[in-house]
Biotite code that builds the C-alpha atoms (Angstrom):
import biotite.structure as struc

atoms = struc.array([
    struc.Atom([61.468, 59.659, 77.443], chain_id="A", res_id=1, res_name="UNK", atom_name="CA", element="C"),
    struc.Atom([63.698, 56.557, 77.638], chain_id="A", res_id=2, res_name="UNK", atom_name="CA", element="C"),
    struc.Atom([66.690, 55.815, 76.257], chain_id="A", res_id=3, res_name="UNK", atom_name="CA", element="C"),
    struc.Atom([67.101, 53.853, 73.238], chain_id="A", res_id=4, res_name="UNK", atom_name="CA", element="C"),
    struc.Atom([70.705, 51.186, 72.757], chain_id="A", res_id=5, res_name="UNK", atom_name="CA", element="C"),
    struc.Atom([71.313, 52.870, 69.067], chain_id="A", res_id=6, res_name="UNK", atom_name="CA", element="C"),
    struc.Atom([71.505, 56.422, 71.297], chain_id="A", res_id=7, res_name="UNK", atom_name="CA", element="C"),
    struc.Atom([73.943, 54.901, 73.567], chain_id="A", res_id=8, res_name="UNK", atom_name="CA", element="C"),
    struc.Atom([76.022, 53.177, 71.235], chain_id="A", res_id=9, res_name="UNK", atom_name="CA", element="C"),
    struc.Atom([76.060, 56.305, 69.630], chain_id="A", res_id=10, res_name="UNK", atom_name="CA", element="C"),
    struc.Atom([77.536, 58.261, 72.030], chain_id="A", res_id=11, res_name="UNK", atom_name="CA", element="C"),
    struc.Atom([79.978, 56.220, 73.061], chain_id="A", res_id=12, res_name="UNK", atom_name="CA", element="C"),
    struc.Atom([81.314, 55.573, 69.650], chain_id="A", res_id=13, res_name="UNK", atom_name="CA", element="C"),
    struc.Atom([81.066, 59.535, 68.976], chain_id="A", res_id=14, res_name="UNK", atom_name="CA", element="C"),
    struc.Atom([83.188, 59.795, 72.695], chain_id="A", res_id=15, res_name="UNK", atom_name="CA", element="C"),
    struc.Atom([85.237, 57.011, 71.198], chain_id="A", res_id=16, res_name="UNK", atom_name="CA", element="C"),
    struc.Atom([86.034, 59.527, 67.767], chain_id="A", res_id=17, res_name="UNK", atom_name="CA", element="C"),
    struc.Atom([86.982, 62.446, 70.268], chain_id="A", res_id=18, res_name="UNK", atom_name="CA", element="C"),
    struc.Atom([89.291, 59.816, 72.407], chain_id="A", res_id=19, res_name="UNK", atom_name="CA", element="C"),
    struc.Atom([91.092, 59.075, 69.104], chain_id="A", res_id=20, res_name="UNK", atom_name="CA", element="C"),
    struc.Atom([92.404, 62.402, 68.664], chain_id="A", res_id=21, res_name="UNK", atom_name="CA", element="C"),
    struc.Atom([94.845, 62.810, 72.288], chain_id="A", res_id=22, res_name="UNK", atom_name="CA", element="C"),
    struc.Atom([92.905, 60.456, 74.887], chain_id="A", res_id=23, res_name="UNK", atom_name="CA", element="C"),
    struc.Atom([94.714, 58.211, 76.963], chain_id="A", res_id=24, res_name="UNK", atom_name="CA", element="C"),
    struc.Atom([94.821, 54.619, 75.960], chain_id="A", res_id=25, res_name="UNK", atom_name="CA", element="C"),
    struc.Atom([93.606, 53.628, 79.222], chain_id="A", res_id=26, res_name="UNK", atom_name="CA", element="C"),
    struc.Atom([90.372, 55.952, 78.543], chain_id="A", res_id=27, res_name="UNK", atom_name="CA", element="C"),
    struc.Atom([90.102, 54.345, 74.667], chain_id="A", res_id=28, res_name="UNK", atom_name="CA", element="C"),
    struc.Atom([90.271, 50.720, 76.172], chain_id="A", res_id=29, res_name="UNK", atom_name="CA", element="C"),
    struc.Atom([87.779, 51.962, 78.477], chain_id="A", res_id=30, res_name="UNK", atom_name="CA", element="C"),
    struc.Atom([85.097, 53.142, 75.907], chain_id="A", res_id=31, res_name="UNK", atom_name="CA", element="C"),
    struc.Atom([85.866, 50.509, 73.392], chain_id="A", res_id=32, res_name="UNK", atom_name="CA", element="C"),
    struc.Atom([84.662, 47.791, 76.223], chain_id="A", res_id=33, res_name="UNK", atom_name="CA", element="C"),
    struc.Atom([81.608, 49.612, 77.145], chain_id="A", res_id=34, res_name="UNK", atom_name="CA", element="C"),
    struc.Atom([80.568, 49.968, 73.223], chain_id="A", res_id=35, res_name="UNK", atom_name="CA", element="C"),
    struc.Atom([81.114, 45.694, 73.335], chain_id="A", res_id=36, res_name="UNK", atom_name="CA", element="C"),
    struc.Atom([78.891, 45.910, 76.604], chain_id="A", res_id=37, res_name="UNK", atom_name="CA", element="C"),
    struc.Atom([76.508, 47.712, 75.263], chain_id="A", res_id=38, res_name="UNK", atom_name="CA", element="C"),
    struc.Atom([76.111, 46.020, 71.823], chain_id="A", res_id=39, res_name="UNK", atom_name="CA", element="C"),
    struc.Atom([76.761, 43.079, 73.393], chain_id="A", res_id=40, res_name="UNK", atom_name="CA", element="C"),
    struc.Atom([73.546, 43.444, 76.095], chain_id="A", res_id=41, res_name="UNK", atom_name="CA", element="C"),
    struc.Atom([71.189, 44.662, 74.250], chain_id="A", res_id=42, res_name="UNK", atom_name="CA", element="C"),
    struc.Atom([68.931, 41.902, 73.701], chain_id="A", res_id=43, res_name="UNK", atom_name="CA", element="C"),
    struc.Atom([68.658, 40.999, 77.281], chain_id="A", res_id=44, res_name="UNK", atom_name="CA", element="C"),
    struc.Atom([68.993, 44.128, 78.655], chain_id="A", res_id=45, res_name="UNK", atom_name="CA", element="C"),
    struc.Atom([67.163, 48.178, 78.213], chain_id="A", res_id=46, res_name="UNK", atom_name="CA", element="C"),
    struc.Atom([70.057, 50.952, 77.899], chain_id="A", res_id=47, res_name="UNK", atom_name="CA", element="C"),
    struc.Atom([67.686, 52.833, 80.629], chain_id="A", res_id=48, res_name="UNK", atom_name="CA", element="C"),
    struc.Atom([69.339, 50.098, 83.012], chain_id="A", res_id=49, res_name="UNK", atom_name="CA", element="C"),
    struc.Atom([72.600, 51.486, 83.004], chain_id="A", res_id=50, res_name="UNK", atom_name="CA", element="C"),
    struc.Atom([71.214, 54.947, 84.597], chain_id="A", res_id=51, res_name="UNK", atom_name="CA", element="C"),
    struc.Atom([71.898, 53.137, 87.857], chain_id="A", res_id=52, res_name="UNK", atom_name="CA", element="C"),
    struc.Atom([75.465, 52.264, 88.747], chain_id="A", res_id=53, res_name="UNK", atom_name="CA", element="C"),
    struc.Atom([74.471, 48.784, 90.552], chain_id="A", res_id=54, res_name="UNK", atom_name="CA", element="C"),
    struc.Atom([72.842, 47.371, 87.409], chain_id="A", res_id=55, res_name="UNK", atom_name="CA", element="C"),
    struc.Atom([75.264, 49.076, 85.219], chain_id="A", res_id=56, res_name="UNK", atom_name="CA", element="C"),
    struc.Atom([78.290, 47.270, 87.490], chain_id="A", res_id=57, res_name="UNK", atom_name="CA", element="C"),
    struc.Atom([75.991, 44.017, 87.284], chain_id="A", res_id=58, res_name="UNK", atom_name="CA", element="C"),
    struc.Atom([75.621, 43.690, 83.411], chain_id="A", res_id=59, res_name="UNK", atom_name="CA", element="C"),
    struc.Atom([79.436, 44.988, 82.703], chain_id="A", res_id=60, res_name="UNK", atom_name="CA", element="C"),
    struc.Atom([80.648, 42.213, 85.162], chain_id="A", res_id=61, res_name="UNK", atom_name="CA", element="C"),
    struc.Atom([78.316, 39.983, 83.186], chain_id="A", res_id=62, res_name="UNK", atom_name="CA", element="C"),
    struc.Atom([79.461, 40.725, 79.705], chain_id="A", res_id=63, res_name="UNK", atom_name="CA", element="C"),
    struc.Atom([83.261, 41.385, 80.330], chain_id="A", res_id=64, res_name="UNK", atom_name="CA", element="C"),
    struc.Atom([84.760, 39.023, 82.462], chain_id="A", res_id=65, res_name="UNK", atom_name="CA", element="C"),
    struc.Atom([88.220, 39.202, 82.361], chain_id="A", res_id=66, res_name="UNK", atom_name="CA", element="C"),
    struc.Atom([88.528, 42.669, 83.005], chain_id="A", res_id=67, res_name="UNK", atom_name="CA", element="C"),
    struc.Atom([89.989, 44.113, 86.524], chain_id="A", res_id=68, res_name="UNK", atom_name="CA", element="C"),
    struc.Atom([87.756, 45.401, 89.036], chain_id="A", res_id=69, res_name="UNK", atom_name="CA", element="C"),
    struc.Atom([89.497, 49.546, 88.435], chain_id="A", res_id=70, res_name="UNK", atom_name="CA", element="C"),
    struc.Atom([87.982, 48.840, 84.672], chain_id="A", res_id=71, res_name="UNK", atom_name="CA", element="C"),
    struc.Atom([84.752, 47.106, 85.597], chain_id="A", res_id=72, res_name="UNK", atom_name="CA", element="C"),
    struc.Atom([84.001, 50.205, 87.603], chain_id="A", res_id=73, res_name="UNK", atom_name="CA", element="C"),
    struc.Atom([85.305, 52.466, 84.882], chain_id="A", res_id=74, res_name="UNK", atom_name="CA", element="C"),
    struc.Atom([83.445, 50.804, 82.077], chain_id="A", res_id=75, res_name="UNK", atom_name="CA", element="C"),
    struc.Atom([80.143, 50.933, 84.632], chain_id="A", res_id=76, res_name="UNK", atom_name="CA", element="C"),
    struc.Atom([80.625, 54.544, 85.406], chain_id="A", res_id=77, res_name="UNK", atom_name="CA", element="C"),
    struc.Atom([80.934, 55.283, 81.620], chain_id="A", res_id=78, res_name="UNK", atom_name="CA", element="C"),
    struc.Atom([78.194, 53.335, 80.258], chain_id="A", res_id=79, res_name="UNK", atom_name="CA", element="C"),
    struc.Atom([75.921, 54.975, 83.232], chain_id="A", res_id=80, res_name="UNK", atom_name="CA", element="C"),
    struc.Atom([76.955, 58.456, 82.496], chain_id="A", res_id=81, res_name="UNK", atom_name="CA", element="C"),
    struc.Atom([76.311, 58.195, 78.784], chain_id="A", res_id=82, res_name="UNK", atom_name="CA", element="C"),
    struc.Atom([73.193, 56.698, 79.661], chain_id="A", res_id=83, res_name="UNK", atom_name="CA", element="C"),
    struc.Atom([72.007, 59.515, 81.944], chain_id="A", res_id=84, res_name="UNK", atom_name="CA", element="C"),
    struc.Atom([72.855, 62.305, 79.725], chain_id="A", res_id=85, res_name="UNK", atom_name="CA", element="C"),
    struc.Atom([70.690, 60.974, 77.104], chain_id="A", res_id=86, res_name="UNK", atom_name="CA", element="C"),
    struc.Atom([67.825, 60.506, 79.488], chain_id="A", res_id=87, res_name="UNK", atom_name="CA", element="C"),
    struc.Atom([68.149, 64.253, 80.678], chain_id="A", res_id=88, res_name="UNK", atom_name="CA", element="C"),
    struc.Atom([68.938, 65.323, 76.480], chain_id="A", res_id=89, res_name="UNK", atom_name="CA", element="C"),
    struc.Atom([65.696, 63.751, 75.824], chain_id="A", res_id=90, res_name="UNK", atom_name="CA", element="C"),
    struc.Atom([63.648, 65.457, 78.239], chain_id="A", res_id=91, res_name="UNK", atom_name="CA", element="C"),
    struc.Atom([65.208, 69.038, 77.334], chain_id="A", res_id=92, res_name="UNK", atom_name="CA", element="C"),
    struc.Atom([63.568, 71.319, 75.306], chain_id="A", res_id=93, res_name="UNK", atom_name="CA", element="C"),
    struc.Atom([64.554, 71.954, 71.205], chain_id="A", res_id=94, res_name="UNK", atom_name="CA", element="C"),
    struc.Atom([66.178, 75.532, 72.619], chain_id="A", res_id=95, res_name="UNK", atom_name="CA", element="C"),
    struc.Atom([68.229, 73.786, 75.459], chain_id="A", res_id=96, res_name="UNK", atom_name="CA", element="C"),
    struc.Atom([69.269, 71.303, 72.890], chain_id="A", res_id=97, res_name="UNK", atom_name="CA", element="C"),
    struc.Atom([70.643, 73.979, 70.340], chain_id="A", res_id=98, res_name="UNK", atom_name="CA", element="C"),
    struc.Atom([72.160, 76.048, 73.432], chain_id="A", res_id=99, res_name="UNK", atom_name="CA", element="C"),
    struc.Atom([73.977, 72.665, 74.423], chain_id="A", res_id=100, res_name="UNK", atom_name="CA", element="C"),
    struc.Atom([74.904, 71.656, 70.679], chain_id="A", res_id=101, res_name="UNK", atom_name="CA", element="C"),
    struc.Atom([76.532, 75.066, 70.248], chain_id="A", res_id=102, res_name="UNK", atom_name="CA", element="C"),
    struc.Atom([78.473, 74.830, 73.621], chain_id="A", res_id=103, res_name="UNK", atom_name="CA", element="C"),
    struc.Atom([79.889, 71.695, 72.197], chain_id="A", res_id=104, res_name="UNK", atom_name="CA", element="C"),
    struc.Atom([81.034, 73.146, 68.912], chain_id="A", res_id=105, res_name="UNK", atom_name="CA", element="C"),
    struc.Atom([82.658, 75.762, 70.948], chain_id="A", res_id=106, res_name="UNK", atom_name="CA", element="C"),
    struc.Atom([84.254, 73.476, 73.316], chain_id="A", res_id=107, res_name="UNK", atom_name="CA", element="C"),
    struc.Atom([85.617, 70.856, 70.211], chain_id="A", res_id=108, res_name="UNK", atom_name="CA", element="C"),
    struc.Atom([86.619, 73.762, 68.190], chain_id="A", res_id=109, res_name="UNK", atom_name="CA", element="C"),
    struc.Atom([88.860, 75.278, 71.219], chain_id="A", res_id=110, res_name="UNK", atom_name="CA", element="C"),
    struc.Atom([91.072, 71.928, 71.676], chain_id="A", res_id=111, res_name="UNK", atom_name="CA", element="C"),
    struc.Atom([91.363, 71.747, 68.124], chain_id="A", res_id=112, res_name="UNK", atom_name="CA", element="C"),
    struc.Atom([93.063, 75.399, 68.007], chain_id="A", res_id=113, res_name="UNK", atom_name="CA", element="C"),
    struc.Atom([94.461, 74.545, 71.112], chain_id="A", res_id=114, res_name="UNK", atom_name="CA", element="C"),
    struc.Atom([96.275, 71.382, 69.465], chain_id="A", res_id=115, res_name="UNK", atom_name="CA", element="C"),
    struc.Atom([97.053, 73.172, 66.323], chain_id="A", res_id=116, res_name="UNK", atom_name="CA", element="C"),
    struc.Atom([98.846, 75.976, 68.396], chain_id="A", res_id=117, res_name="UNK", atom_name="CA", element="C"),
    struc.Atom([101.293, 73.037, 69.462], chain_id="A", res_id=118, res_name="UNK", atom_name="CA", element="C"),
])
């Protein structure tokens, strides 16, 4: 199953949501250039394309010039991860899904006791 550019967009805004709440502002620059990238590339360019980190480099360097070569890699390696854990979601079962979506409820509802204890 491939992966589609609302999916990625997606999950990077939903990892942009999470960033919000304590992420580094480094790591929200980060995601906030690979959603532009992204939305930015999808007419000339398939999502399934950033699965492989030399494409993913070559359309970031593309569509965001100006950035340093630390964030073109960062922005690459995002964009590619994103894109391969959708791939792999979409190829998992409707039991490995729930297993996983429960995991993450687990996993957001433990730093959000964790902040509150603070």
């Amino acid at each position: 199953m491939s992966v589609t550019s609302e999916e990625l967009i997606q999950s990077l805004k939903e990892l942009q949501d999470y960033l919000m709440d304590g992420g580094t502002k480094y790591r929200q620059q980060t995601v906030r250039m690979a959603i532009s990238v992204a939305i930015s590339s999808k007419e000339r360019y398939s999502p399934i394309d950033f699965c492989n980190i030399q494409i993913s480099r070559k359309i970031v360097k593309e569509y965001a010039r100006k950035i340093d070569q630390e964030r073109w890699i960062d922005v690459s390696k995002m964009l590619m991860t994103h894109a391969n854990e959708i791939k792999r979601e979409n190829l998992m079962s409707q039991k490995e899904k729930a297993f996983l979506e429960k995991r993450r409820e687990e996993r957001i509802n433990h730093r959000k006791s964790k902040l509150n204890r603070l």
